[in-house]
N, C-alpha and C positions, 0 to 999 in steps of 0.2 A: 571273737566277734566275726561275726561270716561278711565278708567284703561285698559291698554294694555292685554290681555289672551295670553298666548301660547299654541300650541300644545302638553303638557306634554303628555296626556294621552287621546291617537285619535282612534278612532273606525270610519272607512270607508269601504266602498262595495269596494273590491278589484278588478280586473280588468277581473279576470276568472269568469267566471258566476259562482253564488251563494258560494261565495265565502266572509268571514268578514274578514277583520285583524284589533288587535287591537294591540296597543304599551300602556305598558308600563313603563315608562320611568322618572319616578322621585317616590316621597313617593305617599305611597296610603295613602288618610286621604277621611274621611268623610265629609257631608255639615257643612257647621258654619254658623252663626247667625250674624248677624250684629245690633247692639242694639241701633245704631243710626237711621236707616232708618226701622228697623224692619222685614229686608227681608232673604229670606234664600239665602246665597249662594253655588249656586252648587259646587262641588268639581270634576272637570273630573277624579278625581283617586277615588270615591266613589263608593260603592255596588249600590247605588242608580242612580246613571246615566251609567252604564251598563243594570240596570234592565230596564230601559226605552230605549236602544239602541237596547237590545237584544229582547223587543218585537217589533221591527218594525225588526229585523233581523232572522223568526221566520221559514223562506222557505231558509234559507244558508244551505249549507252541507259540509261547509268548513270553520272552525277558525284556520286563523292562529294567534297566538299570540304572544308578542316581547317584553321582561323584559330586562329592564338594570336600576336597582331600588335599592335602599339597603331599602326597606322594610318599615314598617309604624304602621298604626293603623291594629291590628288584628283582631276585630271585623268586618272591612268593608275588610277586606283581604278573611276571612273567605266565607263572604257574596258574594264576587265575587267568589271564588273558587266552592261555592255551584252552583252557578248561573249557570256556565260553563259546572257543570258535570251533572247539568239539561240536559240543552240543547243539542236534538240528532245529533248535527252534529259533525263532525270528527272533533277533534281538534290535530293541530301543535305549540308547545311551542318552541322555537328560545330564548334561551340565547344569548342575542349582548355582554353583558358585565356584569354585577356582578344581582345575584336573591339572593338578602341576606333577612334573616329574613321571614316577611310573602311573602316579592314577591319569594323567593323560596317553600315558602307554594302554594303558586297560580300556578306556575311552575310544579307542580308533578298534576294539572288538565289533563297536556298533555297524550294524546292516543301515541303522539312520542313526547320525548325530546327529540332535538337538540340543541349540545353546540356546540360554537366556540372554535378550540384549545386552544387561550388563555382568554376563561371566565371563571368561577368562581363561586360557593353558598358558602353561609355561611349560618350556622347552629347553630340554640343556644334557650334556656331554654325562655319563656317568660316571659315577665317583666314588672313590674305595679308599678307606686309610690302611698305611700300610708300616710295618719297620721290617730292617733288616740288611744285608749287606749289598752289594753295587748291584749283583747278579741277579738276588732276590726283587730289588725294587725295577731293577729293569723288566726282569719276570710280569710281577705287577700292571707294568704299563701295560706291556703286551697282552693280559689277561684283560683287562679292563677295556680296553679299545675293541678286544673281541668282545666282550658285553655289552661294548653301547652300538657297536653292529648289530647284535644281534635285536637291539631292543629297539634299536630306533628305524629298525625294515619294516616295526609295523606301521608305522607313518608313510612311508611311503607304498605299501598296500594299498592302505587305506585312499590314502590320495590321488594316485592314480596319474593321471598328467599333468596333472594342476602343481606335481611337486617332485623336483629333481636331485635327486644325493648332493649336488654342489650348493643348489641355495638351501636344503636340509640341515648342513655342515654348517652352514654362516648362519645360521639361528641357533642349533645347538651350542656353536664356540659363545656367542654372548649370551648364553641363555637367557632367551626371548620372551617376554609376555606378549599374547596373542588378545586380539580383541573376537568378538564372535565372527565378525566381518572379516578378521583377517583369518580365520580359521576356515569361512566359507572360501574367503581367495584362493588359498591351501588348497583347500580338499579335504580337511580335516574337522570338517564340519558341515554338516548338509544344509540343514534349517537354523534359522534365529526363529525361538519361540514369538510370538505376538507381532512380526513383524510381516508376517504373510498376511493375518489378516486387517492390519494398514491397507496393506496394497488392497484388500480385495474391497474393503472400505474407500477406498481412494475412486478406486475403476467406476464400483455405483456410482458415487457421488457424481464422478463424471457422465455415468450414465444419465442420469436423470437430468443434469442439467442441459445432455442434448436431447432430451425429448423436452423439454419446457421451451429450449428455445427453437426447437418443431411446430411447437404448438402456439407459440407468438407468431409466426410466421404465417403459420397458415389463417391466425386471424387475422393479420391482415387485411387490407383492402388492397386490392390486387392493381396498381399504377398502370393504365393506360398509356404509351409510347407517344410522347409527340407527334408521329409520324402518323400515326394508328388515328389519333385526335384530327389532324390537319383532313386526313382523307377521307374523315366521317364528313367535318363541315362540307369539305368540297361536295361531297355528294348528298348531301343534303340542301343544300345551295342550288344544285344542281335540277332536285327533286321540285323542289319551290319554282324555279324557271318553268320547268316541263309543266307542271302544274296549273302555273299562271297563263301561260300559253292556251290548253288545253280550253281552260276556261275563257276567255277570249274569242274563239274560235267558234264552240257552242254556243255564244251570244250572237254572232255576226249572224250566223244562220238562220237563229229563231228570226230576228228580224226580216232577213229577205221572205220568210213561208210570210208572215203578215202580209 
């Protein structure tokens, strides 16, 4: 009976010219060996079946990419990660849901990260089992401390000032979950999906409610200054005097011509 495959980890021509998206979407693991039939089987979450996707996708100038992974083999995590930052076209990384381990290593490939409010990385120290004698497991250590240098420099690429190997270290020693916010603090995330346009919804609204009360304003009826008032009467008071005078005057004379 021929085994059912899923979609874990799909790479398709997107619908905008030249244009790839790939999802991410379960553990990354390399090919395995089948020791009955003697065949390799592919792994869609492998270095190696990206390398083969990404040379027939060699004229794109658009990846977008889609992690919702808690992470995997690091060696083929690696190997995609490389693969990506080859490749001259723009890349768009899309946290859907958690980029733990090396899928938050593959993650920090992106020209823009984009996280959803509520997704999520996790961060942490790399890790190897191991047997064997004093020399071997010390070997070991030493091997392994140079993999999580080499794996965890791309965070700080990525980040830039916003994040320093000493506070890097104290997040990978307790291995951290990160909120989107704290990913932007980082540097290790650019945008919160939906959350920019709040803001730009917020700004209108503030827009509009100063023009409304502009517009209250200026209907108004415009308050004449006590001072402004007092000095009209005066001269108007003033005007009636001159006035009453004037008329007084033209009587006395009509009189004496009689």
């Amino acid at each position: 009976m021929e085994k059912a495959t899923k979609p874990i980890f799909l790479i398709r021509q997107a619908e905008e010219p030249k244009t790839l998206e790939l999802y991410i979407y379960d553990y990354v693991e390399g090919d395995s060996f089948d020791f009955w039939s003697g065949e390799t089987i592919e792994s869609e979450t492998s270095a190696n079946h990206i390398r083969q996707e990404l040379e027939q996708a060699k004229d794109v100038e658009q990846i977008n990419i889609y992690i919702n992974s808690y992470g995997g083999d690091v060696s083929e995590g690696l190997g995609i990660y490389n693969q990506l930052k080859r490749h001259p076209a723009q890349k768009t990384v899309y946290v859907d849901g958690f980029a733990c381990s090396i899928a938050s290593v593959i993650a920090m490939v992106g020209d823009k990260v984009i996280m959803g409010v509520n997704t999520v990385m996790m961060l942490h120290h790399a890790a190897m089992g191991v047997f064997g004698n004093a020399e071997e497991l010390r070997k070991a250590a030493n091997d392994v401390e140079k993999i999580d240098q080499a794996s965890t420099s791309s965070y700080l690429e990525k980040a830039g000032d916003k994040l320093d190997r000493p506070t890097l270290n104290k997040l990978l020693d307790i291995g951290t979950w990160l909120t989107a916010e704290e990913c932007v603090q980082y540097g290790l995330a650019d945008e919160i999906e939906g959350k920019e346009n709040d803001n730009i919804m917020k700004a209108q609204q503030r827009f509009k409610q100063c023009i409304k009360n502009q517009i209250v304003q200026m209907q108004k009826k415009p308050k004449v200054p006590e001072q402004l008032k007092q000095q009209k009467n005066n001269a108007e008071k003033l005007m009636m005097m001159f006035k009453t005078k004037i008329g007084k005057t033209g009587g006395n004379d009509n009189d004496n011509e009689k």
